[in-house]
N, C-alpha and C positions, 0 to 999 in steps of 0.2 A: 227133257222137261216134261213132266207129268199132264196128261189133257188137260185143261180148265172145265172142270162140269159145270153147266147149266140145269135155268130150273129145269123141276122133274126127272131129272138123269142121279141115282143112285150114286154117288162119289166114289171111287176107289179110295182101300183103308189107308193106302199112303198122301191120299190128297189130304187125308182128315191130320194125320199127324202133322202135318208142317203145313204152313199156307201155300197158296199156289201161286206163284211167281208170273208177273205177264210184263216183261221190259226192266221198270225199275216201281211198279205196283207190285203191293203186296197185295190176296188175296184170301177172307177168311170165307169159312161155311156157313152161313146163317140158315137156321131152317125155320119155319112161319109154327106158330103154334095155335095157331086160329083156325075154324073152317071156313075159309074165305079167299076170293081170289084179289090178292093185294099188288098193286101198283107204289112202289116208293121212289123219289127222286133222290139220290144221295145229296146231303148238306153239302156237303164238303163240294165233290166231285162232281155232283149234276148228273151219274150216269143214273138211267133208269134201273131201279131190281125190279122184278115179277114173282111172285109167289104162286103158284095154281090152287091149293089149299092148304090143308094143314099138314106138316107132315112135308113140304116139299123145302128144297132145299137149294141155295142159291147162292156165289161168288159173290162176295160184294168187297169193294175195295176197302182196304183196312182203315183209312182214314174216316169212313163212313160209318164205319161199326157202333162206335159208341152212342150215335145218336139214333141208331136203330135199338139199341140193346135196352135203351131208356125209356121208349114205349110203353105208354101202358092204354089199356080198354077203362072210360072211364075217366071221371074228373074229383070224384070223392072218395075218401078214406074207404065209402064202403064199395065203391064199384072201382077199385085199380089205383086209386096213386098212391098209395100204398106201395115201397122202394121194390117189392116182393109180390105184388097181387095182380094179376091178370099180366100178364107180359102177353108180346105180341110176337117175340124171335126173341133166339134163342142160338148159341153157338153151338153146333153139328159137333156132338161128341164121337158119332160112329158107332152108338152102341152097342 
C-alpha cells in the first residue's frame, strides 16, 4: 500500500494517479491555492485537514471533497461566487 502523504510532504506520482486507500476510505490530493494557513473540518467525516500555504497539499477523505472543491474567497459575483472565481483547493494534478 502506497504511504499516505501528509500536508507539506510532496506526494509520490503514483499517489496522485489513483487515490490513497486507508481501510475502507478513499483518499484524494487536495492542494490549497491560497497564501494562507488553513484549518477545515470535513462535513462529512469531521476529520480535521491543515493546509500550511498555498501550494501545500493534503489527503482528505473522498466523501469530504466536494464541499471543499466548492469554496470560494468571497460572497459576490465580483469577489468569488462566481462557480469559477477565486477557488480555495483544488485537486493535486501532479504536474
Amino acid at each position: 500500500m502506497p504511504k499516505k502523504p501528509y500536508a507539506g510532504e510532496k506526494p509520490t506520482k503514483q499517489a496522485v494517479v489513483q487515490t490513497v486507500s486507508d481501510s475502507k476510505i478513499k483518499y484524494v490530493l487536495i492542494e490549497s491555492l491560497i497564501e494562507a494557513h488553513l484549518i477545515y473540518e470535513g462535513q462529512i467525516s469531521g476529520k480535521p485537514y491543515e493546509w500550511m500555504k498555498a501550494g501545500s497539499i493534503t489527503s482528505v477523505a473522498d466523501e469530504d471533497v466536494p464541499a471543499l472543491l466548492e469554496k470560494r474567497l468571497g460572497g459576490n459575483t465580483c469577489c468569488g461566487s462566481d462557480p469559477t472565481g477565486n477557488r480555495i483547493f483544488q485537486v493535486y494534478t501532479g504536474r
